[in-house]
N, C-alpha and C positions, 0 to 999 in steps of 0.2 A: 230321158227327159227329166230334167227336172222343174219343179214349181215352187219360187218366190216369193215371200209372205211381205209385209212391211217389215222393214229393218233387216230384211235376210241378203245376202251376197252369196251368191255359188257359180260353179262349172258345170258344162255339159258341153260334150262335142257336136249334140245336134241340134239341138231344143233346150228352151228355156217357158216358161209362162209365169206370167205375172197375174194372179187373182187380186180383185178389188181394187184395181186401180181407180182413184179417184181423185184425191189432193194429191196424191203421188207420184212419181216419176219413176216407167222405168227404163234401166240403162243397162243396154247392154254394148259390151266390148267383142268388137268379130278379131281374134288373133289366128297364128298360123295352127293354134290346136283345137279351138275350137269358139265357145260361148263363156264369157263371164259376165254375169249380173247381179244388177244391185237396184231392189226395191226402195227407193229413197221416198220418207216419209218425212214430210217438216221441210224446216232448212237444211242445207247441207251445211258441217259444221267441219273444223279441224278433226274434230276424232275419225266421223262417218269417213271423212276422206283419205284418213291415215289409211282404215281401218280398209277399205276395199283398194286405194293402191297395197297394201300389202298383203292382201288377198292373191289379187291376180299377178304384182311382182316376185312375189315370192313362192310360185310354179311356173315350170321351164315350162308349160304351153304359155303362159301369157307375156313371153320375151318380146316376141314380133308381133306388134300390133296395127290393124289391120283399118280397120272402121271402128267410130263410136254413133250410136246412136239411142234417144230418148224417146219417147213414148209418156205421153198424160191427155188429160183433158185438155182441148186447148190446144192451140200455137206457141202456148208457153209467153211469159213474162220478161221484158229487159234481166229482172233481178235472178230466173232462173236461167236465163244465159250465160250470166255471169258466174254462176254456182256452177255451171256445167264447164267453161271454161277453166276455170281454177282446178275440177275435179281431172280434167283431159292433162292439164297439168300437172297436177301431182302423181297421175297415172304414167308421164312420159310419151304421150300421144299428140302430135302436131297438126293432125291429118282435119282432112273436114266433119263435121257432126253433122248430121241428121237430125229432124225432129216430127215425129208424127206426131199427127192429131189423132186422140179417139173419138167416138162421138158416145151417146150417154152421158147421165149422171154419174154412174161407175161401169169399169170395162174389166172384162180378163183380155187381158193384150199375150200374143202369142209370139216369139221369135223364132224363125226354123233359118240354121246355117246355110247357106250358099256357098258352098265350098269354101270355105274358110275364107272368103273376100267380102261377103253383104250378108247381109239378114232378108228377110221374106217376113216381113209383119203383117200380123192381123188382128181383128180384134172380136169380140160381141158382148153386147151388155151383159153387163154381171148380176147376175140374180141370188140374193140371200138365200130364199128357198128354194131354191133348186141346186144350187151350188155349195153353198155354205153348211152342207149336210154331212154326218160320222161316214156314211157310205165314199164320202170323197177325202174321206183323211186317215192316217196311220200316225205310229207313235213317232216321235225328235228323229233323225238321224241325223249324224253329222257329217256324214263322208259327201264330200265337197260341197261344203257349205258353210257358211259361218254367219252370227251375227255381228253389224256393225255397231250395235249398244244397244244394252238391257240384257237379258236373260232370253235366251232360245224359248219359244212355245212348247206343251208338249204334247201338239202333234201339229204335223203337213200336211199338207193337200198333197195323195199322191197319185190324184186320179180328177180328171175336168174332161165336161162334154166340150169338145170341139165341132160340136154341131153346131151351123149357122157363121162360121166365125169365116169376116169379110176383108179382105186385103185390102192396105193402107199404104200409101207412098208417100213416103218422108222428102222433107223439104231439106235444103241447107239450111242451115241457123243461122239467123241472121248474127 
């Protein structure tokens, strides 16, 4: 499993989580090898977009792509429709999106593969003190990961309670 900060983009074949999601969206890519995601904080821009299609084009699991789907507070906005469509496009992906709602002020959103065809989201409120603690992070790594701009943190969360956390079913986008 791995866990997704803002700005971060990585792989996992089975798991993925996203801490603190709140203005932010996350995205994950279901291919024939596994999980690629991308914490997107802000607008999505030309770099952020460069920067995660060539993330997941430039690894032979992210050849065959499978599902996309998002994840935020919210049903999402016409204008992030638009940002997520440009983004399915510069990744090479024609297929239909997904978009779960979380519910909270902020969420840790969970994605578990489905044999390499769907995701299985979940989510539950995010808690600063309980979450946001040394006990739940270790130093930088970068093996499958990358950031899509700024400078890497140094350290990640490589540990979250998955207790309480409630399955969500994603809608088409409209």
């Amino acid at each position: 499993m791995i866990y997704l900060c803002e700005r971060e983009i990585g792989f996992d074949a089975a798991q993925i989580g996203f801490p603190s999601v709140a203005g932010c969206r996350a995205i994950v890519l279901v291919t024939s090898g596994g999980l690629f995601g991308y914490h997107l904080n802000g607008n999505l821009n030309e770099g952020k977009k460069i920067a995660f299609a060539g993330f997941v084009n430039g690894n032979p699991l992210g050849l065959t792509k499978r599902a996309l789907y998002v994840a935020s507070q919210g049903v999402g906005v016409p204008h992030y429709y638009g940002e997520i469509r440009a983004l399915a496009a510069t990744l090479g992906y024609g297929g239909t999106i997904h978009w779960a709602n979380l519910g909270g002020p902020s969420a840790y959103a969970n994605f578990v593969n489905n044999h390499n065809n769907t995701c299985i989201i979940s989510w539950r409120t995010w808690s600063d003190p309980a979450d946001n603690v040394a006990a739940n992070k270790g130093g930088y790594a970068a093996a499958n990961r990358a950031i899509a701009n700024g400078a890497a943190p140094a350290h990640m969360y490589t540990n979250l309670n998955a207790a309480g956390l409630t399955v969500v079913y994603p809608t088409v986008m409209p």
